[in-house]
Wavefront OBJ file of the C-alpha trace (Angstrom):
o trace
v 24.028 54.373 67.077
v 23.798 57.963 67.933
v 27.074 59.750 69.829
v 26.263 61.122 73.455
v 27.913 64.917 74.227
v 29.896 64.559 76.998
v 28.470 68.157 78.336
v 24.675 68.391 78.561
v 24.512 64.167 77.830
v 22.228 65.002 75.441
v 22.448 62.719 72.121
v 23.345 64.278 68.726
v 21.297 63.743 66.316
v 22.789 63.131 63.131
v 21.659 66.784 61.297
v 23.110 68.265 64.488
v 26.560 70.686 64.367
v 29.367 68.005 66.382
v 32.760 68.225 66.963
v 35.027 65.421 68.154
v 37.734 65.838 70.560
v 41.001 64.580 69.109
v 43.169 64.569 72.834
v 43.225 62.136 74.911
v 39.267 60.855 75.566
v 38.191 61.189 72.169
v 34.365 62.243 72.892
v 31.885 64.152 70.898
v 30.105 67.601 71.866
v 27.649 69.733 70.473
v 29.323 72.752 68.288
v 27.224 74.687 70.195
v 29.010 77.711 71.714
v 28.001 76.036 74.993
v 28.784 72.357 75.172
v 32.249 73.487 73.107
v 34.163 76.018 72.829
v 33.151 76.158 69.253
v 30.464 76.576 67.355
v 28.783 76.051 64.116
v 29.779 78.650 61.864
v 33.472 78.378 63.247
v 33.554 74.849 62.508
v 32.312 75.455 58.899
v 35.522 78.004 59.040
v 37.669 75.244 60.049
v 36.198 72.505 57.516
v 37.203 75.268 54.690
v 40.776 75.866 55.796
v 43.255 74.127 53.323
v 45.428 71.225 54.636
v 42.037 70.071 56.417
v 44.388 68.803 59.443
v 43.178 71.640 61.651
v 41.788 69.418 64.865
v 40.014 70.298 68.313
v 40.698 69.401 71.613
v 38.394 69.798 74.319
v 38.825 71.763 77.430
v 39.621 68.610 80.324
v 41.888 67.714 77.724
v 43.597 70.995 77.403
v 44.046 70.767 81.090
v 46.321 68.390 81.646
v 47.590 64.828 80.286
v 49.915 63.916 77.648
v 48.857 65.597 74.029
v 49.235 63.680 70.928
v 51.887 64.560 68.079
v 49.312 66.803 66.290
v 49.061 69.433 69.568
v 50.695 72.473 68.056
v 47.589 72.184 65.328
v 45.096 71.135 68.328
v 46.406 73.835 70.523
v 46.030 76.707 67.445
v 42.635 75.395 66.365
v 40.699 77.990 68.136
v 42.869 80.728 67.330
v 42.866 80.140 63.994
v 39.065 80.237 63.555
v 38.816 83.003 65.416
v 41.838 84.254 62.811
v 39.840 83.142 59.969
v 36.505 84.789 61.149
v 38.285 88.120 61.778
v 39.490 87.988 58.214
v 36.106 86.579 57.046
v 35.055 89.950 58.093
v 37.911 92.478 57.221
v 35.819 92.977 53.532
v 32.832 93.506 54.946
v 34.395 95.843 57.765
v 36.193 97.890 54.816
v 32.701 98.196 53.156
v 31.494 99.502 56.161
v 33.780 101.957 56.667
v 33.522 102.525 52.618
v 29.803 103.790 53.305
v 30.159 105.582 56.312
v 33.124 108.017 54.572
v 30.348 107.947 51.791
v 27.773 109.274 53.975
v 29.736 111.860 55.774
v 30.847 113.165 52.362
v 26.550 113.258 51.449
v 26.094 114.900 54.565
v 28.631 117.401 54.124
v 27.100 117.897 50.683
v 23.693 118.047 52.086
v 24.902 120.790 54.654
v 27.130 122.708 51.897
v 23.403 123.182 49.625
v 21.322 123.979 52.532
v 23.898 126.606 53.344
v 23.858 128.076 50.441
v 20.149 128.084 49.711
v 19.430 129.894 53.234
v 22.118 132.002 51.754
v 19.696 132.237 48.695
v 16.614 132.713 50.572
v 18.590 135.849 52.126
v 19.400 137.603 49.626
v 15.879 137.166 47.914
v 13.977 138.261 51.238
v 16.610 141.496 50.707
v 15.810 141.941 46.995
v 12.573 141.941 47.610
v 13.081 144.754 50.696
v 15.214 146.759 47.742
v 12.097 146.124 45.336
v 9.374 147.607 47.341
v 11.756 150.730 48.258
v 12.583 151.505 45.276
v 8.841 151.071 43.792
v 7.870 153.493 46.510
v 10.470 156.035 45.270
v 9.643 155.448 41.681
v 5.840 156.603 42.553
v 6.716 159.130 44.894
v 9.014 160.134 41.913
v 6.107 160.028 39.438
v 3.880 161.913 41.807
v 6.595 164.573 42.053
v 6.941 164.703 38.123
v 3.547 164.979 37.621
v 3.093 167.896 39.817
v 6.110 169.709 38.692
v 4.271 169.186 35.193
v 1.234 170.624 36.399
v 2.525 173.579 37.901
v 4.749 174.338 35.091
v 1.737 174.323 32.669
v 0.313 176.564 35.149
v 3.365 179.241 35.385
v 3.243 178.776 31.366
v -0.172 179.932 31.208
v 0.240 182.451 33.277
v 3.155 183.860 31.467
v 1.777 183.754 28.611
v -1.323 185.380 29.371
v 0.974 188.985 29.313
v 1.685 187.794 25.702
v 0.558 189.543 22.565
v 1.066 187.848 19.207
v 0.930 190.853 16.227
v 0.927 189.213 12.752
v 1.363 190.384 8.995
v 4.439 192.985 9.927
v 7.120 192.675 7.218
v 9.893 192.025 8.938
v 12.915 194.436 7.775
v 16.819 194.082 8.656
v 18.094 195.838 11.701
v 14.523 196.167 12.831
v 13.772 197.502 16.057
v 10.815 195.361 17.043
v 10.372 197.892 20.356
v 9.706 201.061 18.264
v 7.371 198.790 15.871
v 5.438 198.119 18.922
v 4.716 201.662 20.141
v 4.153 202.729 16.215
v 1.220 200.358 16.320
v 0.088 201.546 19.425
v 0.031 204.986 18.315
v -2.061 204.089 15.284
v -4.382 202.369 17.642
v -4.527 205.822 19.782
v -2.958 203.704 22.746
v -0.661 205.098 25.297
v 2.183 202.973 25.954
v 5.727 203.303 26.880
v 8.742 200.729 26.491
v 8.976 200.568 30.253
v 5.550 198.510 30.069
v 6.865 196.109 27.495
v 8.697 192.924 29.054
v 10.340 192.108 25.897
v 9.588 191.599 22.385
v 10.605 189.175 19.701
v 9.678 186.915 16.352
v 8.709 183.617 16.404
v 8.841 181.381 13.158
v 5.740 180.562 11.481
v 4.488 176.698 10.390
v 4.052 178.576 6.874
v 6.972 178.459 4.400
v 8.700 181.732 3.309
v 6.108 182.910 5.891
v 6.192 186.575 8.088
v 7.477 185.773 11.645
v 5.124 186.949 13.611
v 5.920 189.380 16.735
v 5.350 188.447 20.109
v 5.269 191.461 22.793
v 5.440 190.357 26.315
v 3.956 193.381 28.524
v 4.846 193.650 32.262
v 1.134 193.115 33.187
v -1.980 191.491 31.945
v -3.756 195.421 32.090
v -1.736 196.286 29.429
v -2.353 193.425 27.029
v -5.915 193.400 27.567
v -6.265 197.054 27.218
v -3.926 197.477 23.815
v -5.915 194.453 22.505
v -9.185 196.324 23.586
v -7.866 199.208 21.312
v -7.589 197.518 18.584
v -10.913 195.723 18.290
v -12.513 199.143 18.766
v -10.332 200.773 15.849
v -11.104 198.091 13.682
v -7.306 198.288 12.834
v -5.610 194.882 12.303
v -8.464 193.157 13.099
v -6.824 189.713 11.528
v -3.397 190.998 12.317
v -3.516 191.449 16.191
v -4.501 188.579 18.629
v -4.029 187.314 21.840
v -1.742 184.741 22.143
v -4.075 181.676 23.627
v -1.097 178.961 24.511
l 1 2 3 4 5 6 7 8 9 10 11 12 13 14 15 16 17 18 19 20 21 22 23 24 25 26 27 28 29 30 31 32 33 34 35 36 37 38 39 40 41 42 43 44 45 46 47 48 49 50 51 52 53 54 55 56 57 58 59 60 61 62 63 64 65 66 67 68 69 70 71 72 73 74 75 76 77 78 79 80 81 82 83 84 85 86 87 88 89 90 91 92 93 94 95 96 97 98 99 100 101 102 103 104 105 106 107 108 109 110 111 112 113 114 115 116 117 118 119 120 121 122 123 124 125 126 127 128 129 130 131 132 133 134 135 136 137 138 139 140 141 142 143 144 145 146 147 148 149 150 151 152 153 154 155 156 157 158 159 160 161 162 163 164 165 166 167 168 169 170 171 172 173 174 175 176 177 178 179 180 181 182 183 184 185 186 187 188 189 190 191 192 193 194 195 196 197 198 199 200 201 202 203 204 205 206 207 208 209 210 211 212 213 214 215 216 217 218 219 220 221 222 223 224 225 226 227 228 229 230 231 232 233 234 235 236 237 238 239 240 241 242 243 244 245 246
């Protein structure tokens, strides 16, 4: 015969979560939450406490009436599940709290990288500001070099077109290359005085054991031209007397 609960009248089936009052009337409730103050899981709880001589007592009997000897377990029933549950939960709650250090340690990981990557990115975005300065300095450097190149080809040419290169003189010790100059001159019927020479010196030849040959800088091109004239009209040191090219 199926049991009645004594809040909603409703029968029990036999599958159904019960609980029986063990104060003084003895009925049978659902372990609902609602009909009890119990319900199913908590009564599982109770069924798995050692001793098994943990009871319940309904609330009418709780109210008033004489308890039976077991009260002091009746009246700590509920307590203890709700004990039991608490500590049911205290692993899970220290897993919990297990994780959540875990994440805050990830995020303050996660933060600590992104940091330093915008950090990174900063200094890249300034290397790369450095790079194209100093490219532009490096070709306005070329730019420069190559001009100063061209111009000093230019002032070379120019210099040396006052230049006279005289070959084939045998060079003597304690020469005076100045007076050698105006001998040949003379020989050539050419006026010329040492205040139109620059200066005058020999330069080493790519021939071994070779004559230096002498190199007469005059103060102007007139000069050069005209002593060089001279000498292709004489006829005198034709292969001996040229114009230094560059």
């Amino acid at each position: 015969m199926s049991q009645i609960c004594q809040t909603c009248t409703s029968a029990i089936k036999q599958k159904t979560a019960s609980v029986r009052c063990s104060g003084a009337c003895g009925l049978a409730f659902h372990a609902n939450g609602t009909c009890a103050d119990i319900n199913k899981d908590q009564l599982a709880m109770i069924n798995k406490l050692p001793g098994g001589n943990w009871t319940w007592i309904c609330m009418k009997c709780r109210g008033g009436g004489a308890a039976p000897p077991s009260s002091r377990n009746r009246q700590g029933s509920v307590s203890v599940v709700e004990d039991a549950t608490q500590n049911s939960t205290t692993p899970n709650n220290n897993a919990f709290v297990a994780l959540k250090n875990e994440i805050k340690l990830l995020r303050e990981s996660v933060t600590f990288c992104s940091d330093k990557v915008s950090d990174f990115e900063a200094l890249l975005v300034d290397f790369k500001d450095y790079m194209k300065v100093t490219d532009k300095l490096v070709s306005e450097n070329k730019s420069q070099v190559a001009d100063l190149n061209s111009r000093l080809n230019t002032i070379e040419q120019y210099s040396r077109s006052n230049n006279l290169e005289i070959q084939g003189v045998t060079e003597k010790n304690n020469e005076n290359l100045l007076n050698v100059v105006c001998t040949i001159a003379q020989h050539l019927d050419f006026n010329i005085s040492e205040s139109m020479i620059d200066y005058v010196h020999r330069v080493p030849t790519r021939k071994e054991n070779g004559t230096k040959n002498i190199i007469v800088r005059f103060q102007n091109r007139r000069t050069k031209e005209d002593m060089l004239a001279a000498a292709k009209t004489k006829g005198f040191l034709k292969w001996q007397i040229s114009w230094s090219t560059g």
